[in-house]
C-alpha positions in Angstrom: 98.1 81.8 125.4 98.3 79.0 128.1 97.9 75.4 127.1 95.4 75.2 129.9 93.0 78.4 131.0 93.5 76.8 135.0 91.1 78.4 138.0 92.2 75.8 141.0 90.7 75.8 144.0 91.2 72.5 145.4 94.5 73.2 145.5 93.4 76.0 147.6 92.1 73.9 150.3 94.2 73.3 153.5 97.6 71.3 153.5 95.8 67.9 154.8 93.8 67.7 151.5 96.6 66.7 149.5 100.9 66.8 148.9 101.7 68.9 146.8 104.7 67.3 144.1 105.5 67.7 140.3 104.7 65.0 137.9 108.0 62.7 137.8 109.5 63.8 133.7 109.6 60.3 131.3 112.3 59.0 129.2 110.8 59.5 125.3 107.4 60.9 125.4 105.5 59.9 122.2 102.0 61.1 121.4 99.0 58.2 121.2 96.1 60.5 120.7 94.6 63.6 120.9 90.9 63.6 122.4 90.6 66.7 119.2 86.4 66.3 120.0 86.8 66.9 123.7 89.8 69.5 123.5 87.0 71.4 121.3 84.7 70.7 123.9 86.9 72.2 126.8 87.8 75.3 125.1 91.7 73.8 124.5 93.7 73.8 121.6 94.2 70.6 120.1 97.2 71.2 118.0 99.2 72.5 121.1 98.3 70.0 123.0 99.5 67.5 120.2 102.9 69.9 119.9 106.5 69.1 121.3 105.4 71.0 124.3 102.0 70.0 124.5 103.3 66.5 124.6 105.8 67.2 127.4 103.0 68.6 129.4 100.9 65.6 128.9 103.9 63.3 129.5 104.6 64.6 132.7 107.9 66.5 131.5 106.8 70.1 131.9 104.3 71.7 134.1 102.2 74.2 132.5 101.5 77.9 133.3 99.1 78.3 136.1 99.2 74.4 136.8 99.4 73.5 140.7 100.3 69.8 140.6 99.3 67.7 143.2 98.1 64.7 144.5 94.9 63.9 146.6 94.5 62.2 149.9 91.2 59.7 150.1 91.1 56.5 151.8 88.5 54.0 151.2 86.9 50.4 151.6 88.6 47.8 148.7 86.7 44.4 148.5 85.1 45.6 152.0 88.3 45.9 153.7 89.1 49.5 155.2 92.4 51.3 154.4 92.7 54.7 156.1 94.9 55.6 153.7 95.3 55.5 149.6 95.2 58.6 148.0 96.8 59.5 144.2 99.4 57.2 144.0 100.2 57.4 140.7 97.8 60.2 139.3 98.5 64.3 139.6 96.2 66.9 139.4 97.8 69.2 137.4 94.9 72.3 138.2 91.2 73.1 137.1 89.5 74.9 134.4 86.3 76.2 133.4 85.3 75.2 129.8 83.0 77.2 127.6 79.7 75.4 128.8 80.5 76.9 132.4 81.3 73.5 134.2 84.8 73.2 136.0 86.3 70.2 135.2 89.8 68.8 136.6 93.2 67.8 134.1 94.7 64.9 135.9 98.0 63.0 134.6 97.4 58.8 135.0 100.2 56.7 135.5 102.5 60.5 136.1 105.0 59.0 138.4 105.1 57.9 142.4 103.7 60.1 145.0 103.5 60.1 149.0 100.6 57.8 148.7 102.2 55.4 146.1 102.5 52.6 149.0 105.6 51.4 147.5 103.9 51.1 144.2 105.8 52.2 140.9 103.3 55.6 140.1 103.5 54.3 136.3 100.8 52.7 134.2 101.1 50.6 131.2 99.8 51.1 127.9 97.6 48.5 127.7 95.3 49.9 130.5 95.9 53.6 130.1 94.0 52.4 125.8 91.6 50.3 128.1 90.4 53.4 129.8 90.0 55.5 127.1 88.3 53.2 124.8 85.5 52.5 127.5 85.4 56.0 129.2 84.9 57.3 125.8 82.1 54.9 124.6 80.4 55.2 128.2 80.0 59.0 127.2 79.0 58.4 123.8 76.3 56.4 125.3 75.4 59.4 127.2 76.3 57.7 130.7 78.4 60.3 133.0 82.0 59.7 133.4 85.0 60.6 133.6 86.7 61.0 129.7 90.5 60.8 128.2 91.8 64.2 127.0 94.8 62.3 125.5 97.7 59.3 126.0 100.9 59.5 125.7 103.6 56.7 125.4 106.6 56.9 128.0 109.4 55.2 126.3 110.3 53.7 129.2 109.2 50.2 130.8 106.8 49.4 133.3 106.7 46.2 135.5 104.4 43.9 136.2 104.5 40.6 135.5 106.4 41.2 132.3 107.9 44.3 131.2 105.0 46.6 129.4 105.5 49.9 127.4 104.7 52.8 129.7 102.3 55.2 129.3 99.9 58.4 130.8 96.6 58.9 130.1 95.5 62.7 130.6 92.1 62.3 132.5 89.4 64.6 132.3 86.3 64.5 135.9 84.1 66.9 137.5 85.9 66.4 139.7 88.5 63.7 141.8 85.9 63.7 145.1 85.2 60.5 146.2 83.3 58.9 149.1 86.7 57.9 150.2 87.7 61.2 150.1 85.4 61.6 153.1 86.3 58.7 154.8 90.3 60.0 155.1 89.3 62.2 157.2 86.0 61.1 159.0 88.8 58.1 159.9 91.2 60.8 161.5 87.8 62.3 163.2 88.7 65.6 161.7 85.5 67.3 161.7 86.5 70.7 161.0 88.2 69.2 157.4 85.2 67.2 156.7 83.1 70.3 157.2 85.2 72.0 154.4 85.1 69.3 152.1 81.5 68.9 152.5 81.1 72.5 151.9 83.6 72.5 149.0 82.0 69.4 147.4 78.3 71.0 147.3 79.5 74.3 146.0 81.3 72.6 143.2 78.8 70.0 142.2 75.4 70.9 144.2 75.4 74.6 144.2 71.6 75.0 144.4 71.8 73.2 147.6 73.4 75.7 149.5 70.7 77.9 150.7 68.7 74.6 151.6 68.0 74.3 155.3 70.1 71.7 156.1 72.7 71.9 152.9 74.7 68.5 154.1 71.2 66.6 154.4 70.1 67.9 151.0 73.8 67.4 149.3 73.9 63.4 150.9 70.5 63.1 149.4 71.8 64.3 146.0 74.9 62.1 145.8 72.5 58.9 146.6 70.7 59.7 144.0 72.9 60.7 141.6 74.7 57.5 141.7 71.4 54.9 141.9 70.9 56.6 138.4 74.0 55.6 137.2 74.3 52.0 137.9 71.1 51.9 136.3 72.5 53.6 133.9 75.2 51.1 133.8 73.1 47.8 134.1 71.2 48.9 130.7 73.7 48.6 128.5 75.4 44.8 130.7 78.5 47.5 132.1 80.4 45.6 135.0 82.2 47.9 136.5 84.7 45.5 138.5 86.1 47.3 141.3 83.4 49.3 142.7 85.6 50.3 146.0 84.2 53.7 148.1 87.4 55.2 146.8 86.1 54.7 143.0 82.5 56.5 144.2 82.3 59.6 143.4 80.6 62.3 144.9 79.4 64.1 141.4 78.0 60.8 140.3 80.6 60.1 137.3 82.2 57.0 136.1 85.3 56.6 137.4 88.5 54.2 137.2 87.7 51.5 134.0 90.4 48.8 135.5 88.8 45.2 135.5 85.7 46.8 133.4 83.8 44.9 130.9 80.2 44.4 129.1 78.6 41.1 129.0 78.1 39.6 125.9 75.3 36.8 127.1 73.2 37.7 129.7 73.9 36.0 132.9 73.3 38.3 136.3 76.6 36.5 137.8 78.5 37.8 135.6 82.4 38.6 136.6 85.2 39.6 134.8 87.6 41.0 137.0 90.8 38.9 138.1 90.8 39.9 141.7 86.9 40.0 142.8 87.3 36.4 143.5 83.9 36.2 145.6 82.2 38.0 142.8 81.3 41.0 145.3 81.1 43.1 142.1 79.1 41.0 139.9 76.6 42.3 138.0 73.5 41.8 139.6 75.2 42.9 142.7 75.9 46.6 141.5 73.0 48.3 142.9 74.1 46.7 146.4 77.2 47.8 146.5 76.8 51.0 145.4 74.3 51.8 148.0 76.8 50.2 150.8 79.2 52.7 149.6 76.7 55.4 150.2 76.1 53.7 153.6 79.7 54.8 154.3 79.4 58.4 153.2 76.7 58.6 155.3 78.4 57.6 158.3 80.8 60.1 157.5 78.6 62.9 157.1 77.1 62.1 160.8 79.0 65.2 162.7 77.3 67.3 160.5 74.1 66.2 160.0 73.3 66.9 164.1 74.9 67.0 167.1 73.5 64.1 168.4 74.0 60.5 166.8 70.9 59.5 167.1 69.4 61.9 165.2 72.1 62.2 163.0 71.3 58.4 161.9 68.3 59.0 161.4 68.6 61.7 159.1 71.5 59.5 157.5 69.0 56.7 156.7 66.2 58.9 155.8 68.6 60.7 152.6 69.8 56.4 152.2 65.9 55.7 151.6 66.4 57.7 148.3 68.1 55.4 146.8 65.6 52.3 145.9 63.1 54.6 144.5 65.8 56.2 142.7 67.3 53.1 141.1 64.2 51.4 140.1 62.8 54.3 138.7 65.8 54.8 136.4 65.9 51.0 135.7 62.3 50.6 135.6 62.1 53.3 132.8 64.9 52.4 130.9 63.9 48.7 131.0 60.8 50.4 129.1 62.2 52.1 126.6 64.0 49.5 125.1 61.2 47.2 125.2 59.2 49.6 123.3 56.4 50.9 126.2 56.4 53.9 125.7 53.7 54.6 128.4 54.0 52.8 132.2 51.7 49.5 132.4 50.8 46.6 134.9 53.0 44.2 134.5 55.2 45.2 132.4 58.3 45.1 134.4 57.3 41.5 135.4 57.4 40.9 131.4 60.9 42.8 130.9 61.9 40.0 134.2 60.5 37.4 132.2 62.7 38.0 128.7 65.8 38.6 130.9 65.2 34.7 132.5 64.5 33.6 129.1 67.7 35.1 128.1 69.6 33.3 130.5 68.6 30.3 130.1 69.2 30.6 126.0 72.2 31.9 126.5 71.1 35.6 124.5 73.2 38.1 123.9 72.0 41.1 126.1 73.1 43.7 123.8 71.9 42.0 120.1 68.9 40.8 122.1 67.7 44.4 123.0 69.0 45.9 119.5 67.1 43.2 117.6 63.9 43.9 119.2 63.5 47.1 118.0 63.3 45.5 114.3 60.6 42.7 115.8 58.7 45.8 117.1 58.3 46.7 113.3 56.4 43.2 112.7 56.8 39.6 113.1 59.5 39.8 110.1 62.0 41.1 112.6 61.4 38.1 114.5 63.9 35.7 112.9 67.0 38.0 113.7 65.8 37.8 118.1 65.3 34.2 117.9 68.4 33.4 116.9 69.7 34.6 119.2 68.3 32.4 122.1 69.2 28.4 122.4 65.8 27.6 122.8 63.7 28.8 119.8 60.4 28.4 121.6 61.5 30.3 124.2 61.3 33.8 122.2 58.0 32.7 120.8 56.6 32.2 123.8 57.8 35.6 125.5 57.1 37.3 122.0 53.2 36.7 121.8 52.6 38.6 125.8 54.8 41.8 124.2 53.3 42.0 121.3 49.9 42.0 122.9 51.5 44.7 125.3 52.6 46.6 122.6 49.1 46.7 120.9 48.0 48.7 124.0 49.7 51.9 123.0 49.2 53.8 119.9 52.6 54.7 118.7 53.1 53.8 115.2 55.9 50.8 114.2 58.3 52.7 113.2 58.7 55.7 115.8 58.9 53.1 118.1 61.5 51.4 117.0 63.2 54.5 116.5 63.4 55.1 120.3 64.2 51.5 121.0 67.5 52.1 118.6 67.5 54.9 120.8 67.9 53.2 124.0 69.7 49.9 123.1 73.4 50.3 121.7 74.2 48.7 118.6 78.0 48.7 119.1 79.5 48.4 123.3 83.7 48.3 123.7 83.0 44.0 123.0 86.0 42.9 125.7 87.4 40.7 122.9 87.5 43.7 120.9 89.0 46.3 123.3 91.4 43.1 124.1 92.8 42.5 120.5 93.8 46.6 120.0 95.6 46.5 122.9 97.3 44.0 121.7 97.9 45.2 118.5 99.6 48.6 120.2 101.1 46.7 123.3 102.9 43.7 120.8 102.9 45.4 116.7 103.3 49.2 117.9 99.9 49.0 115.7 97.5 52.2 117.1 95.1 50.8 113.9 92.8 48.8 115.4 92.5 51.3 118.8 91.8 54.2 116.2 88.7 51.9 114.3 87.6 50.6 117.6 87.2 54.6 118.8 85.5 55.8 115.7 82.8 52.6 115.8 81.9 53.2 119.4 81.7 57.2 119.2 78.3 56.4 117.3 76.9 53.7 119.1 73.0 54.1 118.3 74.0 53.8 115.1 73.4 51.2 112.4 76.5 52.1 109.9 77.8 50.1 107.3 81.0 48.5 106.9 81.2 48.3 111.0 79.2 45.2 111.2 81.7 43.6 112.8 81.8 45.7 115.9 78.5 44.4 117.0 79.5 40.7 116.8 79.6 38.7 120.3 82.4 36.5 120.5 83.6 33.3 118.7 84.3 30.5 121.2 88.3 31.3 121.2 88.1 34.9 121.1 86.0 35.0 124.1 87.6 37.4 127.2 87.0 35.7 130.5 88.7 37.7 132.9 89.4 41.3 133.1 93.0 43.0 135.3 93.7 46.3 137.1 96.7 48.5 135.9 98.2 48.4 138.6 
C-alpha cells in the first residue's frame, strides 16, 4: 500500500505552471511529530508515516509512489511592491490525494530544498518556524477557522543560516490547495491569456465546482473567492489573529489560511497592533486586515479582466460589481460574530455600536481581547461574574459603565443565563497560541532539544473552547518580561 493514495492533476497542467524537480535528500532526518489526528483524517497511515521510510519521505530523502514533485510558479504584490516572479522557492509539491471526506487536498514539503524560484535563497527552513507554523495552523483549525494544517516536521540534521546557525527542519504541509491570487498574477503579468484561462478553469473545478454551469463561471468564481476570504479575516479579527504578511502571493483562492511567518494574537486590544519585524509602516496591522485583503482581491480582479468580456470597460465593471461583495460579506461575518460573543443571540439596534463601544473601552484600559470576551460569558450568568471582566480593564469604572447598557440589552432576549453563556464559551476561545508561549517552546526545542513544551502547548490549544483544569496557565496574557513584541519570517 502506498504511503500516499496520490490523484495529481496540477501536475497535469501545462509546463508554464510549474518546474518540475525532486526534493533536495537531508543529512539526518529525525522525526518531530506525527499530525496522528489528521493522518486519521486524510485516510493515511500514521505509523508509516512515522517509520524509517515514512520519515525519509517527509524529510525530503525519498519520493514516494505516485508522487510528482514539483514546484509552483506565482508571482505577487509583497508590502505593495510587484514581483513578477516568486514561486515555490523552498516548498515541493510532492502530488494530491483525495481523503475519505471526498475533498482533494495537496502534500507539500516546507523548507525541502532550493528550487528554480529560490532567488538565490537557501530552499531550507529552520526549526523554529517550521514549530511556529504548526502550532498556529493547528490551533487556527481547532478554532474552526480554515487553513492550511501540518501533517508532520521533521528535523534535518543539518544547519540553516540566518543570522546564526539554526537546526534545520521540514514541515509536511497539508492545503486545498497551493492557488494563490499570485498565482494569477504570474501569468496575467506575462499577458498569457490562454494559461490564465486554464487556471481559472482549473481553480473553479477544484474549489467551486457548482459554479461551472453558472452563466458566466469566471464572474460567479471571482465573486466566490471575495467572499470566501472577507469571511475569513473576520474570521480572523474574532479571535485578535494578525496575520503579518498578508502579500497576494499568501491569498488564496479557496479562502484558507496560509503561510504563519510574522503571525501573532494580541494579547491587549489595541487596533494598531503589529508584530511582524518587516511591516515597518504597519501595512498589516490589525485593523488594517479587511483592507488589505480586499486590495488583494482588487488584483485578482484585474487579472480575471480578459475573461470576464472582451471589452475593458465592461470587464471592469463586472470586476467591481463581484468586488462589491466583499463589505457586505465582511461585516456580516464580523457583525454576527461580534454578537455571539457578546451574548445577542438575536440582531438589535445598536448593538454593534455597543460591541464598538466595549472595544474603545478596551483600549483605553488596556483589556485583554481574549480574557475580556471569555470572561463575559461568566458576567452574562449574573453580576457575580462581573469581578473577573473588571479586572481586567485599568479603569474599573469603565466596565461598569459599559456593563449596565449590555445587561439592559441582554434583558431584551429570552434566552436563559446559562445557554447563553454556553454559546458565548462557544464563540470566544479560552486558550489562543499566546506569542510568549509559542516563543518559549521554540526555544526549548531550538536551544534544550526539549519537544516538551511544543507537545503541552499542542494538546492545550487542540481544545480551545474549553475550560480544563490544570491548563490554567495557557490562558494567561503576559508578565511585563515575557511579553513578545515582534514577530520574524523563516526565511
Amino acid at each position: 500500500m502506498p504511503l500516499f493514495p496520490f490523484d495529481n492533476t496540477y501536475a497535469r497542467l501545462p509546463d508554464r505552471f510549474h518546474a518540475r524537480l525532486p526534493p533536495t535528500p537531508v543529512a539526518a532526518p529525525r522525526l518531530v511529530r506525527v499530525n496522528a489526528a489528521l493522518a486519521a483524517a486524510l485516510g493515511l497511515d500514521a505509523e508509516a508515516l512515522a517509520g524509517e521510510a515514512g520519515v525519509a519521505v517527509l524529510a525530503g530523502n525519498a519520493v514516494p509512489e505516485g508522487a510528482e514533485p514539483l514546484a509552483q510558479a506565482y508571482a505577487g504584490h509583497q508590502f505593495g511592491g510587484f514581483s513578477p516572479q516568486l514561486g515555490d522557492g523552498r516548498a515541493i509539491l510532492l502530488g494530491e490525494i483525495v481523503a475519505p471526506d471526498g475533498k482533494r487536498r495537496d502534500i507539500q514539503l516546507k523548507g525541502s530544498g532550493p528550487t528554480p524560484y529560490s532567488r538565490r535563497g537557501d530552499g531550507r527552513a529552520a526549526l523554529g518556524p517550521v514549530l511556529r507554523e504548526y502550532i498556529v495552523s493547528e490551533a487556527m483549525h481547532a478554532m474552526g477557522i480554515p487553513t492550511t494544517r501540518s501533517l508532520a516536521a521533521v528535523t534535518t540534521g543539518e544547519p540553516v543560516y540566518r543570522e546564526t546557525p539554526l537546526p534545520g527542519a521540514v514541515l509536511t504541509r497539508v492545503a486545498a490547495s497551493h492557488l494563490r491570487v499570485g498565482t494569477f498574477q504570474f501569468f496575467a503579468a506575462r499577458q498569457d491569456v490562454e494559461a490564465l484561462r486554464i487556471l481559472a478553469d482549473y481553480a473553479i473545478a477544484r474549489h467551486y465546482p457548482a459554479l461551472r454551469d453558472a452563466p458566466e463561471p469566471c464572474r460567479a468564481f471571482l465573486g466566490a473567492v471575495v467572499e470566501a476570504q472577507a469571511r475569513l479575516v473576520a474570521q480572523w479579527m474574532l479571535v485578535g489573529f494578525i496575520h503579518g504578511v498578508m502579500n497576494t502571493d499568501n491569498c488564496t483562492i479557496s479562502g484558507e489560511t496560509i503561510d504563519y511567518g510574522p503571525c501573532a494574537f494580541m494579547d491587549a486590544y489595541d487596533p494598531a497592533t503589529v508584530f511582524s519585524s518587516i511591516d515597518y509602516q504597519g501595512r498589516y496591522a490589525y485593523a488594517n486586515q479587511p483592507g488589505i485583503v480586499h486590495w488583494n482581491l482588487t488584483r485578482l480582479a484585474e487579472t480575471l479582466l480578459p475573461l470576464l468580456a472582451a471589452e475593458s470597460e465592461p470587464a471592469i465593471e463586472i470586476a467591481k460589481a463581484e468586488l462589491a461583495r466583499f463589505a457586505p460579506a465582511f461585516e456580516g461575518a464580523w457583525h454576527a460574530g461580534l454578537r455571539r460573543k457578546l451574548g445577542l443571540l438575536e440582531a438589535g439596534e445598536g448593538d454593534l455600536a455597543l460591541a464598538q463601544d466595549l472595544l474603545e473601552r478596551m483600549q483605553a484600559s488596556g483589556a485583554d481581547f481574549t480574557l475580556t470576551f471569555r470572561a463575559l460569558a461568566g458576567a452574562a450568568e449574573g453580576p457575580a461574574g462581573d469581578a473577573a471582566v473588571q479586572a481586567l480593564f485599568r479603569d474599573p469604572a469603565a466596565w461598569d459603565g459599559w456593563a449596565a447598557r449590555w445587561r439592559a440589552r441582554l434583558a431584551q432576549d429570552a434566552t436563559a443565563p446559562a445557554t447563553r453563556a454556553a454559546a458565548m464559551r462557544a464563540a470566544s476561545p479560552a486558550i489562543i497560541p499566546r506569542n510568549h508561549q509559542v516563543e518559549a517552546a521554540i526555544a526549548a526545542a531550538v536551544e534544550r532539544e526539549d519537544l516538551g513544551p511544543f507537545e503541552a502547548l499542542l494538546d492545550a490549544l487542540a481544545r480551545p473552547f474549553e475550560d480544563r483544569p490544570g491548563l490554567e496557565r495557557y490562558a494567561l496574557p503576559p508578565r511585563a518580561e515575557e511579553r513578545v513584541l515582534q514577530t520574524f519570517c523563516g526565511t
